[in-house]
N, C-alpha and C positions, 0 to 999 in steps of 0.2 A: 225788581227788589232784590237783595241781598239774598232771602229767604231762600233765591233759586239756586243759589251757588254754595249753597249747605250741604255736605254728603251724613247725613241723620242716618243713625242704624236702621238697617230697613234689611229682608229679605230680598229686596230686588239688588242685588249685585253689580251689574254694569249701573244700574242709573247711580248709586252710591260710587259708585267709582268713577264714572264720569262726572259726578257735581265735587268731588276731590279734586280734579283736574283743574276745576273751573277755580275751585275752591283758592290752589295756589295763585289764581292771579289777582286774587283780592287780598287775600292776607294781610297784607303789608298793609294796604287802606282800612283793617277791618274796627281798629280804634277810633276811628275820626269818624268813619259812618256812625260803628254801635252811638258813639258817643253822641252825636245828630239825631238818631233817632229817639233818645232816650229822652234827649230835652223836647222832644215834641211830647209828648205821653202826658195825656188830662185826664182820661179818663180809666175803669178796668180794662179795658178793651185794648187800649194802648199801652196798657201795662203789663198786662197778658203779650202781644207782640215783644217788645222790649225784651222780657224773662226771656221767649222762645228765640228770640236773636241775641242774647248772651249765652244761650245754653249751645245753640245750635255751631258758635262760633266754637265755641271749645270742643264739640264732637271733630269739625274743622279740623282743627289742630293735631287732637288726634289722630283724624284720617291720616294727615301730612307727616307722622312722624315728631313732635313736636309735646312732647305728652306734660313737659312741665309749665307750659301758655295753655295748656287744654284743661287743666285742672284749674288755673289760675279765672280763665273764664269760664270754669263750670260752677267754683264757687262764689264770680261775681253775680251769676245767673239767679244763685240759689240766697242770695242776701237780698236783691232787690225782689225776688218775689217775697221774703218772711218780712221788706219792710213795706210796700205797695199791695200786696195779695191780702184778702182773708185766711186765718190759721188754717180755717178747713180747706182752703180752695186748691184745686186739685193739681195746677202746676205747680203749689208749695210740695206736693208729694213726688210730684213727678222731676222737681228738682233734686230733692234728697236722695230718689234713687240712681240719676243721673250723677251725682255727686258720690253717692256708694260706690259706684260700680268702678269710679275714677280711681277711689282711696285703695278701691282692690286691687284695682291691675299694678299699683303704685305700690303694693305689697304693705299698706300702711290700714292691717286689718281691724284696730280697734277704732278708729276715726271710720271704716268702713261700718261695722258694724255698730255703732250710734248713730249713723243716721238711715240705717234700716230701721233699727227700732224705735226712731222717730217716727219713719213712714207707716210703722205698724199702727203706731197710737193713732197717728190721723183717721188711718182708716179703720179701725176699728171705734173711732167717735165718728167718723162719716156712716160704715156701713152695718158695725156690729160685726161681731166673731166671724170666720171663716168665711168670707168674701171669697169669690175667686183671684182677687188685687193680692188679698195679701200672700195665694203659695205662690206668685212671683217674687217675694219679696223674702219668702222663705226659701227660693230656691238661690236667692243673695245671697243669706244669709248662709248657707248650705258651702256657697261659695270662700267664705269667710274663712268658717274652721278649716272646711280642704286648703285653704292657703296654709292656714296654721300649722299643718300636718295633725288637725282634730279630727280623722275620717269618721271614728263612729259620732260624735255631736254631729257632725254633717250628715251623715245617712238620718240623723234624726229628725232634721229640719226637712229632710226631702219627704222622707214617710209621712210630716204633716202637709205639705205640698200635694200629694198624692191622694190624702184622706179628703183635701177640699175640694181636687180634682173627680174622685169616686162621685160625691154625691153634685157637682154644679154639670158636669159637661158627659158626653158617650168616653164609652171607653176606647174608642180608638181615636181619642182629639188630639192635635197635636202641641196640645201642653201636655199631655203625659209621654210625648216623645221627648220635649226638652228637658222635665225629670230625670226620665230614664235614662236619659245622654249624660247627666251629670250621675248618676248615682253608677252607672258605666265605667265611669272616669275612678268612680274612689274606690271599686270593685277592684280594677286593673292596680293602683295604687296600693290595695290589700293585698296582690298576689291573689288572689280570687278573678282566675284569668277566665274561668269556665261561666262563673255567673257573670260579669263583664261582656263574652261575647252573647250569653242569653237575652241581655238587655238591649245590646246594641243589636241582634237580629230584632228584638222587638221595634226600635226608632226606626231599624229600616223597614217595616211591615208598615206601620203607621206611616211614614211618608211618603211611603210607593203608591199606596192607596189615595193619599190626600191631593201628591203630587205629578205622577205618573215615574216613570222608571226613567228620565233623564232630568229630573230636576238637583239643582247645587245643594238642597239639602238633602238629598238621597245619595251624591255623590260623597256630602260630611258622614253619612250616616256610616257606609262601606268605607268611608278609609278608616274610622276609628275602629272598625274590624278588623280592617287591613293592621291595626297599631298592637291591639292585641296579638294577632299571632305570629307579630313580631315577637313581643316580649316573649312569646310560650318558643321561640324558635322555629316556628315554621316559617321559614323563608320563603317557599315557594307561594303558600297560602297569601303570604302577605304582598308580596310583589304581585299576585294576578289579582288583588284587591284594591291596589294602590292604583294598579293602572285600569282597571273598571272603573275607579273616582277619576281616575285623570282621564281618561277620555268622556265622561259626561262634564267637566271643566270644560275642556277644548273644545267642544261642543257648542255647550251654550254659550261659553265668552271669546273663543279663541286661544289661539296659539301666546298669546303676546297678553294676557290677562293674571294677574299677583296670584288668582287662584290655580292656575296651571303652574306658577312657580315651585307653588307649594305643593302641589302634588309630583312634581318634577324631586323636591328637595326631598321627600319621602321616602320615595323609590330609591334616591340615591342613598338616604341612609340605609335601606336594608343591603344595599350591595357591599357599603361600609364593612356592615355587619357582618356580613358570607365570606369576606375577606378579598372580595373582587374590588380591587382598589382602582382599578383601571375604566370601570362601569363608573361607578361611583365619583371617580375625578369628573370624567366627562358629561356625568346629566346634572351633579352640581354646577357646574359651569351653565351646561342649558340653562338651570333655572338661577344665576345670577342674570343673565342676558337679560333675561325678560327683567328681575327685581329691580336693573338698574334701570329699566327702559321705562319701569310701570313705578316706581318709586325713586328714582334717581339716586348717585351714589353716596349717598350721606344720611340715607332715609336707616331709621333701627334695623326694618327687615332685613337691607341688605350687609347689616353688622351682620345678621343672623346668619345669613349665607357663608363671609366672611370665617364664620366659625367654623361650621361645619365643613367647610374645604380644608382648613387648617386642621380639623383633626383627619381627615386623609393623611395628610403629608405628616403627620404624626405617627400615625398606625403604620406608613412606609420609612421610620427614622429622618424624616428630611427636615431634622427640627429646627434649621434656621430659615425654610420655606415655612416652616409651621406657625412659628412665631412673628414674622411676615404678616400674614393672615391675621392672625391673633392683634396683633400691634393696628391695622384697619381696623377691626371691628370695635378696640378699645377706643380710640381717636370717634368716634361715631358717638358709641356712648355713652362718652363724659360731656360731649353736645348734648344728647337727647335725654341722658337722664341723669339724677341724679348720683352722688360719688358712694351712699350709700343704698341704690339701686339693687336688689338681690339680683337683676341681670349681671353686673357689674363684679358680684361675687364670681357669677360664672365664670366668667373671661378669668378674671385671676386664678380659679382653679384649674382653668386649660392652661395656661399661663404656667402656670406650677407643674403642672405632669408633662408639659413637655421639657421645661427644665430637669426634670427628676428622670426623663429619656436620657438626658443629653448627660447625666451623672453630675451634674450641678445640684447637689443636696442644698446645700443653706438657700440658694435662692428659692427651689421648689419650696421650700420648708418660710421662706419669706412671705410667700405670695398667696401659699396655702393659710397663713396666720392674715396676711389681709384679708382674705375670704371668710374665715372665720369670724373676723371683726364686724364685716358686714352682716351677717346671718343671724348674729346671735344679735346684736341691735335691731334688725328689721324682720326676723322671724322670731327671735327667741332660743333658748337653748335646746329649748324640747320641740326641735323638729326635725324632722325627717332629714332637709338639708343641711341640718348644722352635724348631725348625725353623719352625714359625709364626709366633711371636712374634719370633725376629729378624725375620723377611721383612715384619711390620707394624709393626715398630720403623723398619724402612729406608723403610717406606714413607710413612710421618710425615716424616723427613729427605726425602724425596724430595719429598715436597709442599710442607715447607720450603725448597727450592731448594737443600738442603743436599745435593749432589749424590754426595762426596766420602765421606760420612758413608752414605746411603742406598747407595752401593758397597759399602762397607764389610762392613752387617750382610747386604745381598744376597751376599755369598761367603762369609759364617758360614752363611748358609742355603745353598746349592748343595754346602758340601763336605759338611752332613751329609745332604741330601738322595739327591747324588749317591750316598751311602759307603753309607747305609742301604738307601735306594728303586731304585738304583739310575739309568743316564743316560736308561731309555727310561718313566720315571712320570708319569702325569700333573701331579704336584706339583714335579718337578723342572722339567718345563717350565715351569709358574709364572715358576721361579725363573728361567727361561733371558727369561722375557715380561720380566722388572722389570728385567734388568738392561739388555736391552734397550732398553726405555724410561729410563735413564740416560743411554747411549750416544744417544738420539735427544736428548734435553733440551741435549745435550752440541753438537748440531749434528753428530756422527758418524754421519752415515747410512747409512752402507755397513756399520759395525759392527752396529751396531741391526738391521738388515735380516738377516745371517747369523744372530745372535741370536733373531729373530720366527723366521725359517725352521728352526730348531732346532726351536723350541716347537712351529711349525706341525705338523712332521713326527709327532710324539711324540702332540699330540694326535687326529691324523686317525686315528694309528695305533691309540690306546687308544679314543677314546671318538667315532671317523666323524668324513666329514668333514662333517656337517650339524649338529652337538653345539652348543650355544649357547657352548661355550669354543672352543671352534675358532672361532664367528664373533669372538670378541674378538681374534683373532690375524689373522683375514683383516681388521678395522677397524684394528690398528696395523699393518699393513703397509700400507694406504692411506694412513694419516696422513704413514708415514715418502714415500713415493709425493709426498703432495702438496706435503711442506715443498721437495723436491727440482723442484718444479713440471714432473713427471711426472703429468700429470694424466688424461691414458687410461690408465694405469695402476692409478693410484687411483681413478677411473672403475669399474675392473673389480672390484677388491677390497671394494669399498664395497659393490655394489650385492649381491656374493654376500652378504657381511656380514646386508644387508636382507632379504636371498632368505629366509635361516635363523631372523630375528627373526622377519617375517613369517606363517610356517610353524607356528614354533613357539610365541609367545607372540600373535601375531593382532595389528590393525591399531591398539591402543590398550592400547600397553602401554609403560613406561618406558624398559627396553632399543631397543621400537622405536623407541618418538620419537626415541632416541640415534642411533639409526642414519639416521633422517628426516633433521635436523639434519645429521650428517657427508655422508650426501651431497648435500646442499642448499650443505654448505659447499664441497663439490668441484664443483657445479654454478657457483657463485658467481666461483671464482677461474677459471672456463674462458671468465669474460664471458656464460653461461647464466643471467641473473638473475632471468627468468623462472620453469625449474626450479627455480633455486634458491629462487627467494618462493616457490614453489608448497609446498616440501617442507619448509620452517622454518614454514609456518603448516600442513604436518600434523603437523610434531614438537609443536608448541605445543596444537593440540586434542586429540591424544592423551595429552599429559599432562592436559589439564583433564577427557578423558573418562574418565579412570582413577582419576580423586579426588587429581589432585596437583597443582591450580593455585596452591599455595604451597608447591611443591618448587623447590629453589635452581636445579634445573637450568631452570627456568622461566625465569629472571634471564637463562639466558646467552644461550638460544635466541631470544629476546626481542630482543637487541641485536643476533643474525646477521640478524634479521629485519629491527632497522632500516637496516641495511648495503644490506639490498635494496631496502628501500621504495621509494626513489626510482628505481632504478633500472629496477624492473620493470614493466613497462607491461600484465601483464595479472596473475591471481589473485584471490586475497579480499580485496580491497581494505578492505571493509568492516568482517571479521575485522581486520586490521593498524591501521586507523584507534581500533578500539576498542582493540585491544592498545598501542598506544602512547599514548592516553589513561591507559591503565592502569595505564602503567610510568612516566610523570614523575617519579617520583622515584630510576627507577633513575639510577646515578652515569654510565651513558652509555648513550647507545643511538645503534645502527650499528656496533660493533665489527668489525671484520672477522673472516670467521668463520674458525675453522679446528677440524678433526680434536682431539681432544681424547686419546690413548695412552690403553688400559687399563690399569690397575697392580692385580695381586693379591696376597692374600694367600698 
């Protein structure tokens, strides 16, 4: 029967992945079968069958990559059960939620959420109030607003989830791990990265127990720890995290398994992240090997992969290998999903930042307004995401010197950020950094300066005060320091700045050289020319030792350097001599140096 060759969500892993396999070599036949089978069906019994092989085909699809035929037979599924089924009968509900869950991932959340609270009504005329049915159905719906960027309505649906869970099951069942896994997820999403891992060592307590210490949902459990301190910056924490989930993957499925990919592609982002681009190129590649082996080259996942190698060659300036990349992963998912896809937003905003690398404004400023287009039709204006896109629309105007305009979209973003996230988020300070550096551009430095000290605050307070975003707020408070030629000042902010690169990303890494440079340029203007030659030719060999001797920022550092040349009467002479052999052709060399503001997304 067909039935065998269904990969249906299920906790057993390999067998759902192996009836995916099988899956692909029916596909193509799966019209002409459903369709046979359907005309036999006389009785419930065969009606029932039918419903479960049109629902089952479209999980199918899903599996394969294929999400707009997976929807298409999930809502055939859910029409012949409302016109063959009884209202109450329970594959009516169980198609609704099958059908929810579709409209979700499809980011198409109000269609999602009407037919949860269909599901609700059934079941509460089948079971009456607080069934155990309906906190899965509230942990949907939970799902719903988190897409919306609604996290407290979502924390609200979980809390009743929770309350039906207290009184139906023990407290260590694991439906209160699935809760708690979601209510994990909107903590991290609030910057509440402490109550986040609170939760998430609780699903790992609860699953260790139920499942033993190598099971795949113990090993979900540790990496979404592993993801959190990521965000809080600890790198090392998260890498020995990532790879504790990834060797119970390899484990139980093997080396050659999607979920090894994925825990391969994890790892690789935090190397991303630590600046080790050279880690990070090669386990991304590991985990395509496998995505192309275990999904073949046109499957969504392996757009995903696609992406994230390309922002490598991003973070190393290689933006026409970047865009490369980028252009795969687009060609994939205008296949697999729709054009108004909020995946599809993504791509166009890497698309835009690595055009806005390459100093191509209008195009960045093109691509970033496609992405917008998409966001605000399929999430709305008041989200978290569309909240991005203004804030890297302002930020294109900002780098255009279009100061006015770069205002503009920075208080589109702060009032939904503020309204959503809240004044104390980490993303709100973002917005509190960009406006800031407005007001600095502006020559307003006492406004800029309250502004940074907002952001400051907000970030010491979410994410310490040693966080590599916290050092970007103690480097524009120096800048602002030095334009005001307050230079003990900036003296002090700078060097803490360096303390945290230092520390966290070691003596040869891009952010450091940044920070080398800035205080070399605070060195410079204090009549220090010495320090400051000394600390512009280690910004300059730490980018050469990091593989970025034709990164732009090379160009600027270059020219603080010749600023100093003459002036300095001791350092690497030798270094400077070849370096400026080297740069003849840049349009100047000796610029006077200065602090350079961070502006974020």
């Amino acid at each position: 029967m067909i039935y065998n060759f269904i990969p249906m969500e299920t906790e057993d892993y390999n067998a759902g992945y192996e009836a995916r396999n099988k899956f692909l070599c029916i596909a193509d036949h799966a019209a002409e079968v459903v369709n046979y089978q359907i005309g036999l069906s006389a009785n419930e019994d065969d009606y029932e069958k039918s419903v479960y092989l049109l629902l089952s085909i479209g999980v199918g699809y899903r599996a394969v990559g294929n999400y707009s035929r997976a929807l298409d037979w999930k809502l055939r599924g859910l029409k012949y059960a409302d016109e063959h089924l009884e209202p109450h009968h329970r594959l009516v509900a169980t198609a609704n939620i099958i059908v929810a869950t579709e409209y979700s991932e499809h980011e198409k959340n109000d269609l999602a959420y009407a037919h949860y609270q269909s599901v609700l009504r059934l079941l509460d005329e089948i079971f009456g109030m607080e069934h155990i049915d309906e906190a899965r159905v509230y942990n949907g719906l939970a799902n719903v607003h988190h897409s919306k960027g609604e996290l407290n309505q979502a924390l609200e649906w979980l809390q009743k989830a929770l309350s039906i869970y207290e009184k139906t099951v023990e407290a260590d069942h694991p439906n209160f791990a699935a809760t708690y896994q979601y209510m994990a997820s909107i903590y991290r999403d609030k910057g509440k990265y402490l109550e986040a891992l609170r939760l998430n060592s609780l699903v790992l307590s609860i699953r260790t127990k139920h499942h033993g210490d190598n099971h795949p949902t113990v090993a979900d459990a540790l990496n979404n720890i592993a993801s959190t301190h990521r965000d809080m910056g600890r790198y090392d924490e998260s890498i020995a995290g990532y790879e504790q989930s990834l060797a119970i993957y390899e484990d139980v499925f093997g080396a050659l398994h999607p979920k090894t990919a994925v825990g391969k592609n994890n790892i690789a982002g935090v190397y991303l992240a630590k600046g080790d681009f050279n880690s990070a190129i090669q386990i991304y590649f590991d985990a395509l090997g496998v995505t192309v082996d275990a999904w073949g080259e046109n499957h969504i996942n392996t757009a995903l992969l696609y992406g994230n190698i390309a922002g490598v060659y991003h973070r190393v300036a290689d933006y026409d290998e970047a865009l490369k990349w980028l252009g795969k992963a687009l060609e994939i998912k205008r296949v697999s999903l729709d054009e108004g896809h909020p995946s599809m937003a993504m791509t166009y905003s890497n698309i835009a930042n690595v055009y806005r690398g390459q100093g191509d404004y209008h195009k960045a400023l093109a691509f970033h307004h496609d992405c917008r287009v998409i966001r605000e039709n399929a999430l709305g204006t008041e989200h978290p995401e569309t909240a991005t896109t203004y804030s890297n629309i302002g930020a294109i105007h900002h780098t255009l010197k279009d100061f006015n305009a770069a205002m503009e979209w920075y208080e589109k973003t702060k009032n939904v950020r503020e309204g959503l996230l809240g004044m104390n988020h980490s993303d709100t300070a973002t917005t509190y950094n960009n406006i800031a550096a407005v007001h600095y551009e502006r020559g307003e430095y006492d406004i800029a300066l309250d502004w940074n000290f907002k952001a400051l605050d907000i970030r010491k307070e979410n994410l310490g005060a040693d966080h590599m975003v916290t050092a970007s707020s103690y480097n524009n408070i120096a800048a602002i320091y030095q334009r005001q030629g307050d230079f003990s000042n900036s003296l002090e902010w700078h060097t803490r700045a360096l303390g945290i690169c230092e520390n966290v990303y070691g003596t040869e890494h891009p952010e450091t050289a940044k920070m080398y440079h800035n205080l070399g340029a605070n060195y410079h203007h204090m009549g220090d020319y010495d320090k400051g030659f000394d600390l512009f030719c280690r910004s300059l060999i730490a980018m050469s030792n990091s593989g970025l001797a034709d990164h732009p920022n090379v160009e600027i550092f270059g020219k603080s350097l010749g600023a100093c040349f003459e002036k300095s009467s001791v350092g690497d002479r030798d270094f400077a001599e070849w370096f400026r052999e080297r740069v003849e052709a840049y349009p100047v060399w000796g610029t006077e140096p200065y602090t350079e503001v961070t502006v974020n997304g």
